[in-house]
PAMILO-328181 format. One line per 2 residues: for each residue x, y, z of N, C-alpha, C, CB. Coordinates in nm, 3 decimals. Glycine has a CB too. Example, Ala and Ser with C-alpha at 12.3 -4.5 7.8 and 13.67 -1.06 7.14 Angstrom:
1.319/-0.569/0.780/1.230/-0.450/0.780/1.320/-0.330/0.780/1.131/-0.447/0.905  1.285/-0.225/0.708/1.367/-0.106/0.714/1.290/0.003/0.787/1.408/-0.060/0.572
REM end
This chain:
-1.891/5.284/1.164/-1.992/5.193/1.213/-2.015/5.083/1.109/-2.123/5.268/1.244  -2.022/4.964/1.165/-2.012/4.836/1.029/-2.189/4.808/1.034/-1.884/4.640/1.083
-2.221/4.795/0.879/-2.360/4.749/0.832/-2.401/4.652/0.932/-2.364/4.683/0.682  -2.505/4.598/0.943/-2.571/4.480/0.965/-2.536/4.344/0.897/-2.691/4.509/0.940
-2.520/4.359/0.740/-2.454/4.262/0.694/-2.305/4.281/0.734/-2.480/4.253/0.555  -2.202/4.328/0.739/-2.065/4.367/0.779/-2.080/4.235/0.914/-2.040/4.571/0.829
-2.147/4.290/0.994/-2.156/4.217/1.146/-2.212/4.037/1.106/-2.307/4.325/1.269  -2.317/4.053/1.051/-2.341/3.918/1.010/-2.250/3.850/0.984/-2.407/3.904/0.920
-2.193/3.877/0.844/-2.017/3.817/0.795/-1.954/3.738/0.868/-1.903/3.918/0.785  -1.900/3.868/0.992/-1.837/3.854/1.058/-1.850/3.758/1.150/-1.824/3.937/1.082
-1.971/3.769/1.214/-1.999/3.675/1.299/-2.039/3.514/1.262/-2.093/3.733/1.363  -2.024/3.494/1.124/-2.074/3.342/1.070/-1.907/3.272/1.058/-2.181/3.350/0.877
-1.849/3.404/0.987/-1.668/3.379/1.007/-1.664/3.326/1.128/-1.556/3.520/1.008  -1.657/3.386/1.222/-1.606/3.370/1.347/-1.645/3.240/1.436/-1.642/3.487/1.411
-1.789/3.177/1.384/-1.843/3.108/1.440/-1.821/2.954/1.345/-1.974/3.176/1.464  -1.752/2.970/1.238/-1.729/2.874/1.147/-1.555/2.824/1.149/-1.781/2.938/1.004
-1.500/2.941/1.222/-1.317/2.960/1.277/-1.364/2.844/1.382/-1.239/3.161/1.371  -1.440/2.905/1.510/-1.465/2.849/1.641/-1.537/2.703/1.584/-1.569/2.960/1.749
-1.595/2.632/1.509/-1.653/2.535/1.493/-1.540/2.406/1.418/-1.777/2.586/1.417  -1.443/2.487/1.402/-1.339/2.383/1.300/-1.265/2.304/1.428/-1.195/2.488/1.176
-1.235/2.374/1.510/-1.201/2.327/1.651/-1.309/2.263/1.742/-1.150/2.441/1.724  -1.397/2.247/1.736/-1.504/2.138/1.807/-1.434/2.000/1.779/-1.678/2.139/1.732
-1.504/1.939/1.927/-1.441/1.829/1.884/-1.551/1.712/1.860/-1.333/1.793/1.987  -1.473/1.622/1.782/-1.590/1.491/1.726/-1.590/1.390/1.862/-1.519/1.377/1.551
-1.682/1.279/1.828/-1.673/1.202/1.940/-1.553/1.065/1.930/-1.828/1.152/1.962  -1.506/1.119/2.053/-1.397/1.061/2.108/-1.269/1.127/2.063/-1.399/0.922/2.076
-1.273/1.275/2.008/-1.172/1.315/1.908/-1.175/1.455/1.992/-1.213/1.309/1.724  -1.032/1.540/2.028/-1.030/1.630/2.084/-0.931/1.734/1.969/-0.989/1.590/2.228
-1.024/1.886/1.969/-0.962/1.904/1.866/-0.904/1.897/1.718/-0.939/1.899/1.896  -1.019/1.907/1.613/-1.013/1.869/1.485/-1.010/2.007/1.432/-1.125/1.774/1.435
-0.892/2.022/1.326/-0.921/2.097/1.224/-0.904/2.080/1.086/-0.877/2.181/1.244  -1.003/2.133/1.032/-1.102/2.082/0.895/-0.961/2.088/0.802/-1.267/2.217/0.828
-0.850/2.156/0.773/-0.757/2.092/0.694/-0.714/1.972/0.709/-0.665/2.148/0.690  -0.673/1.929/0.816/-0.645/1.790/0.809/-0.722/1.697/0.804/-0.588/1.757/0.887
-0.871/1.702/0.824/-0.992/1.614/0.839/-0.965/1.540/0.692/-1.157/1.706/0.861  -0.936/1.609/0.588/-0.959/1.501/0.472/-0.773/1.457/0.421/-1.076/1.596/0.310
-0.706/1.499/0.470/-0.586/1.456/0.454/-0.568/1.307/0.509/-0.501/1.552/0.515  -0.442/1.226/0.446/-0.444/1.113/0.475/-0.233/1.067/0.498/-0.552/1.038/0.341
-0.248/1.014/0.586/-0.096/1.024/0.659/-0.068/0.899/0.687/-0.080/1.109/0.796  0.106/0.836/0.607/0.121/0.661/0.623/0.231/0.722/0.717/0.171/0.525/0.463
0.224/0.614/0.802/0.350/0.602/0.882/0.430/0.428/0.876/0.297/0.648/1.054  0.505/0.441/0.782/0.562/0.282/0.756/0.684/0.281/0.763/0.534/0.212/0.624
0.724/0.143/0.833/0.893/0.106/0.828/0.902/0.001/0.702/0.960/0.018/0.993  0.989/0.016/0.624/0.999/-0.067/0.514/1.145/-0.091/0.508/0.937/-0.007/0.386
1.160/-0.222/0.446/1.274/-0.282/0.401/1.301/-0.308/0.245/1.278/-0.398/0.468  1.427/-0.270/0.203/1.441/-0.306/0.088/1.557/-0.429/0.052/1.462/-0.186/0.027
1.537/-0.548/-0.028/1.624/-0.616/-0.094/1.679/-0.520/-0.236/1.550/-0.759/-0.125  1.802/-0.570/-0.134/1.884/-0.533/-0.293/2.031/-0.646/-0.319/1.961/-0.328/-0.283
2.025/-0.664/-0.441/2.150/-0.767/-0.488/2.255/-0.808/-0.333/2.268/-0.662/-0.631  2.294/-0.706/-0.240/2.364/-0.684/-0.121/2.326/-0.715/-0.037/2.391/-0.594/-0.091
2.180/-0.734/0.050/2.122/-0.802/0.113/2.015/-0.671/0.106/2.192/-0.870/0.238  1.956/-0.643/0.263/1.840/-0.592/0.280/1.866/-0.439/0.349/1.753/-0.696/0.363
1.813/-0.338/0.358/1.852/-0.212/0.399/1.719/-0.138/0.445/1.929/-0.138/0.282  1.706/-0.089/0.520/1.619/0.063/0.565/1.562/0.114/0.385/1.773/0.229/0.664
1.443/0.166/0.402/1.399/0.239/0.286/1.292/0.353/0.402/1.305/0.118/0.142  1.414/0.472/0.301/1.266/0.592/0.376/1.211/0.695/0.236/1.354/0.749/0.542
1.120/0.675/0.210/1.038/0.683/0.076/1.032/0.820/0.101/0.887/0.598/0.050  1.047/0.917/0.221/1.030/1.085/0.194/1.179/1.126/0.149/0.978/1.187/0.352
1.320/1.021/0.138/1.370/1.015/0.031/1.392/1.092/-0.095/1.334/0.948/0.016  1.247/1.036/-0.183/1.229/1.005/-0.265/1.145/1.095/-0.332/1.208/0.905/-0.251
1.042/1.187/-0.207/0.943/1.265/-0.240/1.020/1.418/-0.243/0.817/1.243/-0.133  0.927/1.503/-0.320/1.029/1.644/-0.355/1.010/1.745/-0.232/0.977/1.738/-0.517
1.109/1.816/-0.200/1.149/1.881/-0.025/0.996/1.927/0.034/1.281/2.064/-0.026  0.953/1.929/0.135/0.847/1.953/0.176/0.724/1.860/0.170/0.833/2.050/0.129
0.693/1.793/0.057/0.562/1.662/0.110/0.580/1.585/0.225/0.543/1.537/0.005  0.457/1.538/0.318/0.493/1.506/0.391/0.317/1.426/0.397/0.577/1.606/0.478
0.231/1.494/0.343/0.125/1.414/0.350/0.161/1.269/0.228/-0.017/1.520/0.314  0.127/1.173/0.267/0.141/1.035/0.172/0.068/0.920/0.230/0.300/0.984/0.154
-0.020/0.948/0.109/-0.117/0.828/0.140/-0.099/0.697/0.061/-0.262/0.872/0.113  -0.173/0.606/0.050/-0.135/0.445/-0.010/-0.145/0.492/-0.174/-0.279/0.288/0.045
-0.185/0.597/-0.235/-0.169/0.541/-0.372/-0.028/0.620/-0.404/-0.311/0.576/-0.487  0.013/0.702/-0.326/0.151/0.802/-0.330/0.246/0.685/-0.329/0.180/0.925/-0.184
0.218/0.651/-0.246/0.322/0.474/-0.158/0.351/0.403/-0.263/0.220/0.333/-0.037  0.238/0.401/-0.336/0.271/0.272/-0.445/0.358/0.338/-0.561/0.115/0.195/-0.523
0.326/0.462/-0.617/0.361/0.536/-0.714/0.484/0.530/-0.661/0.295/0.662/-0.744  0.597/0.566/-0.575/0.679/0.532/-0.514/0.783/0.426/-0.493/0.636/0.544/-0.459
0.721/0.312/-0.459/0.763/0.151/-0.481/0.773/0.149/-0.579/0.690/0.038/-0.450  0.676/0.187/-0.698/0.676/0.128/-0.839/0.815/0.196/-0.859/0.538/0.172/-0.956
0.862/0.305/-0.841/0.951/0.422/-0.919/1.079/0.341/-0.851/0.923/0.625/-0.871  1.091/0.304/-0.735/1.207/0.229/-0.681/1.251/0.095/-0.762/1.172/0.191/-0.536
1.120/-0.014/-0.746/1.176/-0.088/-0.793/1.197/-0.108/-0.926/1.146/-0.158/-0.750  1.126/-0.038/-1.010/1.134/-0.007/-1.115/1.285/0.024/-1.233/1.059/0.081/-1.085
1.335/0.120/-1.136/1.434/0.204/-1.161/1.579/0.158/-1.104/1.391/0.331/-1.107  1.570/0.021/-1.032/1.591/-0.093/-1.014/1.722/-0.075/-0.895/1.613/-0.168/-1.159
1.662/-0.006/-0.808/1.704/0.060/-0.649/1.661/-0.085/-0.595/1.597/0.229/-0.568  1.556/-0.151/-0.609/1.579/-0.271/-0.500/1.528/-0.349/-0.619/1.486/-0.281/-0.328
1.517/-0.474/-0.572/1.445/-0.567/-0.565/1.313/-0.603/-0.562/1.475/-0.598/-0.506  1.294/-0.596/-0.423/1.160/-0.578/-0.372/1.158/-0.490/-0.230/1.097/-0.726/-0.350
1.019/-0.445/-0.189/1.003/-0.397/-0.082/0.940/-0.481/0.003/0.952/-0.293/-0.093  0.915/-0.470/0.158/0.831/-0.485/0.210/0.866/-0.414/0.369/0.800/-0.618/0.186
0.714/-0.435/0.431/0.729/-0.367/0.554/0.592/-0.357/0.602/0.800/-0.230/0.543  0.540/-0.308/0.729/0.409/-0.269/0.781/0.431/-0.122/0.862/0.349/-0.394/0.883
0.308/-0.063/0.860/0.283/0.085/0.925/0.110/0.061/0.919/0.358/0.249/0.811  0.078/0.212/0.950/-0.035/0.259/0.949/-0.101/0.402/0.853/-0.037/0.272/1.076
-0.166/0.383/0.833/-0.295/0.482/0.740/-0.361/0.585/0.862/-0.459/0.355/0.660  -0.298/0.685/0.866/-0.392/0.727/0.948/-0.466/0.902/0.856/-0.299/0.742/1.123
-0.600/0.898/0.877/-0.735/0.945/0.778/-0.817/0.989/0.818/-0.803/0.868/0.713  -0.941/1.072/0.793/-1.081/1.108/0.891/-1.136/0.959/0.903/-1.219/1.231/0.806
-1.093/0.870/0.848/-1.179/0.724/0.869/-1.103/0.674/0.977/-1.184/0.605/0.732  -1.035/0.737/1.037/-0.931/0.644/1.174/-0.830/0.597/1.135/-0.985/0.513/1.246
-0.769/0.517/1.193/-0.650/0.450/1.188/-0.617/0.329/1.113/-0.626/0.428/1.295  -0.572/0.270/1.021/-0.626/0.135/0.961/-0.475/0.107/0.938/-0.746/0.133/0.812
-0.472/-0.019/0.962/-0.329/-0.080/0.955/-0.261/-0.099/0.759/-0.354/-0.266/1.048  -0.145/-0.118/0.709/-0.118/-0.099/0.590/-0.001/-0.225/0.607/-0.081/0.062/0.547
-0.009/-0.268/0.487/0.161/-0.358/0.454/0.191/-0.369/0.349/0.189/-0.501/0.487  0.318/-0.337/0.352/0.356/-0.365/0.187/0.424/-0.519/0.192/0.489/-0.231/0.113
0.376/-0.610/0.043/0.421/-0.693/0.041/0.479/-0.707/-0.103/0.346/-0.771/0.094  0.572/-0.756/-0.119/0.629/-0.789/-0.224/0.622/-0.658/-0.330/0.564/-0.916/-0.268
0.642/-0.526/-0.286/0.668/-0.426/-0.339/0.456/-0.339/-0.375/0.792/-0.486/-0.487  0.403/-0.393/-0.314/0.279/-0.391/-0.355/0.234/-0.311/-0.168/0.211/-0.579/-0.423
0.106/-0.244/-0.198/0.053/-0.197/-0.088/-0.049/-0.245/-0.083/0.047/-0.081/-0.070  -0.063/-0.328/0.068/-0.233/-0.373/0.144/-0.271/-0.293/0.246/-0.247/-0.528/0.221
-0.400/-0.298/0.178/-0.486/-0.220/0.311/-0.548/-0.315/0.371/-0.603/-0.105/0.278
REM end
């Protein structure tokens, strides 16, 4: 037979499982790991001495990351052009965050929000 506290536990668990899945307004289905995670989705181009080429920056990242947000992006660009893989970058995508959706561009190897 489980305590009173045992059942309590249990039932704040259970009701804090069931609450991660509520949904926000206008939002179906949220769960609290991803709520503070932050996810770019960008097409980018690179110059190089040869002309211009596709750049896919998960590339670049070590097997499995997949969350990458704008200061990852830049740390990134910097390490490319740096290391003197291009030239320059550029390209546009999106930021998507618990703050919504917000548009992104890289210009001249640099990231705008």
């Amino acid at each position: 037979m489980l305590s009173a506290a045992q059942i309590a536990v249990t039932l704040t668990l259970v009701a804090w499982v069931i609450t991660g899945f509520t949904p926000l307004p206008g939002r179906r289905l949220r769960w609290k790991m991803f709520c503070r995670a932050t996810f770019t989705i960008i097409s980018l181009t690179g110059t190089t001495k040869d002309g211009t080429e596709p750049v896919n920056v998960y590339d670049y990242l070590s097997p499995g990351s997949f969350i990458l947000g704008p200061p990852q992006l830049q740390t990134t660009l910097d390490h490319l052009t740096g290391s003197g893989h291009y030239a320059r970058i550029d390209g546009r995508g999106r930021v998507l965050s618990a703050r919504g959706k917000q548009s992104v561009e890289v210009r001249r190897s640099r990231v705008v929000l």
